[in-house]
N, C-alpha and C positions, 0 to 999 in steps of 0.2 A: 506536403500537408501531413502534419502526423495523426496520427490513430495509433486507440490502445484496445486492446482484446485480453478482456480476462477469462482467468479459467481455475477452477481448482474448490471451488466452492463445497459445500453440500453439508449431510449431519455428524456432528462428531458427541459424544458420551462428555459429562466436566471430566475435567485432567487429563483429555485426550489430544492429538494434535493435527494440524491442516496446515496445507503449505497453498497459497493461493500464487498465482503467476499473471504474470502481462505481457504480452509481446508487443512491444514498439515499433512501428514500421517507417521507415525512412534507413538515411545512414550519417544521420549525426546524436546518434542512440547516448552515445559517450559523453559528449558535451549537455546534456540535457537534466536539470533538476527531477528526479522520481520523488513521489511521495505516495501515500496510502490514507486513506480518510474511511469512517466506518459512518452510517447511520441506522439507528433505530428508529421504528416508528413512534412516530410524536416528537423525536428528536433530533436537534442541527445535526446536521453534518461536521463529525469530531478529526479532528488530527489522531494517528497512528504510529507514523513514520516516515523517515525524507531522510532525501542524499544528495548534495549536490552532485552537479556531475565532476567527470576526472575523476574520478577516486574517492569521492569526499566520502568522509564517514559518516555511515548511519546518525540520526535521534529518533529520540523516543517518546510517546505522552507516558508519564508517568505509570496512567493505567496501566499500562502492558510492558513496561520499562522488565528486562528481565526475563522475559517470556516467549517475546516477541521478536525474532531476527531479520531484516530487510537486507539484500544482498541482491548484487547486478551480474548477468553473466553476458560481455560484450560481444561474443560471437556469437549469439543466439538475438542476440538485441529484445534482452526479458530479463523483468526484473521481479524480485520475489518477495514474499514475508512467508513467513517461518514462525506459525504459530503454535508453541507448547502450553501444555495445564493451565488449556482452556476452561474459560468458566461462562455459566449461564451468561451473566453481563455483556461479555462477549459478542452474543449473538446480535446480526447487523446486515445489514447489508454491506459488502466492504468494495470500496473505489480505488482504483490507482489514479495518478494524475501525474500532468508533466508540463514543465516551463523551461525553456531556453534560458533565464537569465538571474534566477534568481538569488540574493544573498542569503547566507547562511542564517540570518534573523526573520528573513519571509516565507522559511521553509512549512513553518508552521498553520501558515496562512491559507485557509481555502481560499478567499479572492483573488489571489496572488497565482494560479496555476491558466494556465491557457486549455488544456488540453486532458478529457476527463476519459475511462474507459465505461464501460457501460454496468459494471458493477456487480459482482459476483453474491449472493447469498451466505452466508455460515450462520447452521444452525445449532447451537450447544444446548445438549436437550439429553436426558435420559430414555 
């Protein structure tokens, strides 16, 4: 049964930067689609970033295209975003998530993930 635990949260200054984490528990971590979703209050739950699994390479939403790094470290089975010159808009509550099977065009997709961590805070604030 997989479970996700995030961690990394908390206030950061605009232009400042926050790296949030999730540790994935099982051991088919590798094989497994990561992605990252943010919500604000009042608002859906938005796409961030996703990877299939194997290697696949990072995307991006637009918004944070640039800013925003996603990256997996297999022997720790946790997977990361890597946020720089952050902005107010920013601020969210941010989620990981993860699916065994998904293609490269459903990455995007919040319906599309099985398995949600319980969602870490970031606040970009003066």
């Amino acid at each position: 049964q997989v479970q996700l635990v995030e961690s990394g949260g908390g206030l950061v200054p605009p232009g400042g930067s926050l790296t949030l984490s999730c540790k994935f528990s099982g051991n088919t971590f590798r094989t497994y689609a990561m992605g990252w979703f943010r919500q604000a209050p009042g608002n859906e739950r938005e796409f961030v970033a996703a990877a299939k699994g194997n290697g696949g390479r990072p995307i991006y939403a637009d918004a944070v295209k640039g800013r925003f790094t996603m990256s997996r470290d297999n022997a720790k089975n946790t997977v990361y975003l890597e946020m720089s010159s952050l902005k107010p808009e920013d601020t969210a509550v941010y989620y990981c998530a993860a699916d065994c099977c998904l293609i490269t065009s459903s990455l995007g997709l919040r319906s599309q993930y099985d398995h949600w961590g319980q969602g870490a805070q970031v606040t970009v604030s003066s």
